[in-house]
C-alpha positions, -999 to 999 in steps of 0.1 A, spaced: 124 -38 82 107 -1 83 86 10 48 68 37 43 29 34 31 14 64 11 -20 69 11 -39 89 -15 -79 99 -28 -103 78 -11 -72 59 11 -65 81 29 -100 93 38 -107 53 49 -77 54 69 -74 87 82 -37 87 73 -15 100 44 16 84 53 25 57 79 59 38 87 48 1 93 71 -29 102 70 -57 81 91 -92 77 125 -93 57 121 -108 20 84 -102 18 63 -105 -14 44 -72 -23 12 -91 -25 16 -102 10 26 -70 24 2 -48 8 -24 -73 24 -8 -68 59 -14 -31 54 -48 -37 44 -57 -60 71 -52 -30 95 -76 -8 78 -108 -33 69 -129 -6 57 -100 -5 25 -115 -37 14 -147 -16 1 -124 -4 -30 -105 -14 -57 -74 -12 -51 -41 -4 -66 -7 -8 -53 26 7 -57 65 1 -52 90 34 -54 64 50 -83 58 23 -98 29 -2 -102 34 -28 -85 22 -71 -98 24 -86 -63 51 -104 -70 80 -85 -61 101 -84 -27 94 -51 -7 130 -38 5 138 -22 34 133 16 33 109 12 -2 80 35 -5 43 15 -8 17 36 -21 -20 24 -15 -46 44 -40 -76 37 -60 -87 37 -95 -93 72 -110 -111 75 -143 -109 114 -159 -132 123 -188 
């Protein structure tokens, strides 16, 4: 199945991307996929990291859909 991966801030700096279309297995747990997408850009592992399903935060634990949107950003603290 095809999803698309949104990078934003200091993401998409590491990866050089804003938006890829990545491959991933049917029935796959959000946890597992975001790590996939991770795994392809090591130099993510530097931040901390948040993770996102179709706008909304995403636990891990949910099953990533064909045609979903992932989102891969960091923290961001205003003041």
């Amino acid at each position: 199945m095809k999803v698309q991966v949104l990078f934003f801030g200091a993401t998409a700096e590491e990866t050089g991307e804003r938006e890829i279309e990545v491959s991933l297995a049917e029935n796959i747990q959000a946890n597992e996929a975001f790590a996939e997408i991770v795994g392809k850009y090591p130099r993510l592992k530097s931040h901390k990291l948040l993770f996102a399903i179709n706008q909304e935060y995403a636990s891990g634990d949910e099953i990533v859909k064909d045609g979903d949107e992932l989102a891969i950003f960091t923290a961001v603290s205003g003041g």
